[in-house]
Structures are given as C-alpha cells and as structure tokens.
C-alpha positions as CSV (number, residue, x, y, z in Angstrom):
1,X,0.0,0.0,0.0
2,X,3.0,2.3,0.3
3,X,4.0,1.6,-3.2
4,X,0.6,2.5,-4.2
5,X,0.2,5.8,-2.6
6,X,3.6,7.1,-3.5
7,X,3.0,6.2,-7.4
8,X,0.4,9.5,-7.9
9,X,-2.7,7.9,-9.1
10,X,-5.3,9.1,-9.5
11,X,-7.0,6.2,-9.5
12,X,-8.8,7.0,-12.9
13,X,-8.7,5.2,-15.5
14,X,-8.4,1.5,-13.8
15,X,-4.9,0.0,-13.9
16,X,-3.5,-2.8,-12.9
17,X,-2.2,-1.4,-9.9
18,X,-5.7,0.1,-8.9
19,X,-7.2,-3.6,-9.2
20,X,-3.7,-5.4,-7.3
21,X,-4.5,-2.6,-4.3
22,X,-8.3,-3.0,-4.7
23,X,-8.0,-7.2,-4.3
24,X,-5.2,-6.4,-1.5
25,X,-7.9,-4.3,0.6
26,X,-10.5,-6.7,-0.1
27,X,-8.4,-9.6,1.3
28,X,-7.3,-7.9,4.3
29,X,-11.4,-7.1,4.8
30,X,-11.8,-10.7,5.1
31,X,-8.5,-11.7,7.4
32,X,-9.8,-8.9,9.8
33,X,-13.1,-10.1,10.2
34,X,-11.4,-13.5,12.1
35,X,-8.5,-11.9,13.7
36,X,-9.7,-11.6,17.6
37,X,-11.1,-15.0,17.0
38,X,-7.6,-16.2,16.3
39,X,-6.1,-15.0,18.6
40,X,-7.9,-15.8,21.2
41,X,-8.3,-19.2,20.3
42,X,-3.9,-19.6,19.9
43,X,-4.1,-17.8,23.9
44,X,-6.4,-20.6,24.4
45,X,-4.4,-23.4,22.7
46,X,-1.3,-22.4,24.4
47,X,-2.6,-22.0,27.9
48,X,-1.2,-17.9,27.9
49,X,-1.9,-16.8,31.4
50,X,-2.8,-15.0,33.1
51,X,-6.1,-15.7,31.0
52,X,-7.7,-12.6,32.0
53,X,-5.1,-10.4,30.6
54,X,-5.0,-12.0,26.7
55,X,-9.1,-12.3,26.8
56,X,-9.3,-8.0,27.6
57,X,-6.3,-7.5,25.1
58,X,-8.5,-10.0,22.4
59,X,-11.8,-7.2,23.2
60,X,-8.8,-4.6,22.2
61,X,-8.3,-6.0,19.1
62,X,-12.0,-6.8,18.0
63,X,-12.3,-3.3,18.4
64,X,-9.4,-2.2,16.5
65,X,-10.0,-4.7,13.9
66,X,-13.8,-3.6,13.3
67,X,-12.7,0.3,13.0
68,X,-9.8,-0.5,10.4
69,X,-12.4,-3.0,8.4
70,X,-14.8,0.2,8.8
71,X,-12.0,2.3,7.1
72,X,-11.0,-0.1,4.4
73,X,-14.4,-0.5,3.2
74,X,-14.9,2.8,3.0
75,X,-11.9,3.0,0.7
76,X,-14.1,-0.2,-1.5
77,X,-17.0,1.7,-1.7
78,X,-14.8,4.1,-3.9
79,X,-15.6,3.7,-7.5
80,X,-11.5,4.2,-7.9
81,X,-8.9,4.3,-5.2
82,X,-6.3,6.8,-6.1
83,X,-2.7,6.9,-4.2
84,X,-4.2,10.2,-1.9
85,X,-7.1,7.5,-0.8
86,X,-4.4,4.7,0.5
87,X,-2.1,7.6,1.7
88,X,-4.8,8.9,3.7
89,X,-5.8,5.0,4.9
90,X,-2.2,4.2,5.8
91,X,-2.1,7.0,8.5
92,X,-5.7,6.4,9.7
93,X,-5.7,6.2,13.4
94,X,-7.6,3.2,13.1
95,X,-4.9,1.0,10.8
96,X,-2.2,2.3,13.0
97,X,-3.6,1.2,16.3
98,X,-4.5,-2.4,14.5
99,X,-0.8,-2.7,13.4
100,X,0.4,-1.6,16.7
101,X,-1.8,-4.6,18.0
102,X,-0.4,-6.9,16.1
103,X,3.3,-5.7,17.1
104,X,2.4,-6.2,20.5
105,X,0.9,-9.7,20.6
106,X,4.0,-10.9,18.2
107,X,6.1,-9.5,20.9
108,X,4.0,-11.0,23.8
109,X,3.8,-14.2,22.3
110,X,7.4,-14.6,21.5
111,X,8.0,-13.7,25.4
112,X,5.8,-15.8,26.6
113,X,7.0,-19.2,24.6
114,X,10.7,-18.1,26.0
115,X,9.5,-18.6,29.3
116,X,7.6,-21.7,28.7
117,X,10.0,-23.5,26.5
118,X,11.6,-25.9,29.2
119,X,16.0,-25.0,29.2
C-alpha cells in the first residue's frame, strides 16, 4: 500500500495497480473479520496466562479490527482508489492502532514461549 500511494494515481482510469491494491484491501477485509477470533483461540491453545489479561487485550483488538475494516471498506465503496485514498488510509488512526496490535501480541507471544519452553 506504500508503493501505491507514493506512485500518484489518480485512480482514474483502472490499472493494474488500482485492481492489485483493490483485491489487496478486499483480502485484508476478510482476514480482519477472524483476527480476535484467532487470537484468542492460539491464547487458548497455548494456555497464555494470566487468562484474563489476553481475553481483555482480544476485546482490544476486536475493536481495533472492526474500526480498520470500517475504514478499508470505505476505501471499497470508492468507484476508484487513487494513491491520496491509500495515503490517507495508511495513516488512519484506526490501521495504525490495528498494526500496533499486532506488534504487540508478536512480541507477547514470543515472550511468553521463551519462558515456557523448558531449558
């Protein structure tokens, strides 16, 4: 997406980039809507205490994921997606906090296995 919205489109005509970043967007709709689910499911799987802690954090990133989805498909609802669109979605407060979730729980998790994996 940071390819896209430093090429200048205008996102008029359709290219092939404006259909790549359109099918991106669309795919990323669809991983969101699961994400929480995941995650609390592998907290689940792997026994992450304490519990309580990773089920509030999983309410964080419902939250985050729904207002990101809400943003992205306001970008699809765009008869064309210039590089000013994506520009503007990249530094959305809402994607931001999402990928700040997601740098936290990689870091979490990876902390968490070091402690657990027996010496």
């Amino acid at each position: 997406m940071l390819a896209y919205a430093a090429q200048g489109l205008t996102g008029e005509p359709a290219t092939a980039s404006t259909g790549q970043v359109r099918e991106f967007l669309e795919r990323c709709d669809l991983a969101l809507a699961g994400l929480a689910k995941l995650f609390t499911g592998l907290t689940r799987r792997e026994k992450l205490q304490p519990a309580d802690r990773y089920r509030a954090f999983a309410g964080v990133l419902q939250r985050d994921a729904a207002d990101a989805r809400a943003a992205i498909r306001l970008v699809l609802a765009q008869p064309s997606i210039s590089s000013q669109l994506i520009d503007n979605l990249n530094a959305s407060i809402h994607v931001r906090a999402l990928l700040t979730d997601l740098f936290l729980i990689d870091e979490a998790l990876k902390a968490s296995r070091r402690y657990q994996t027996p010496p």
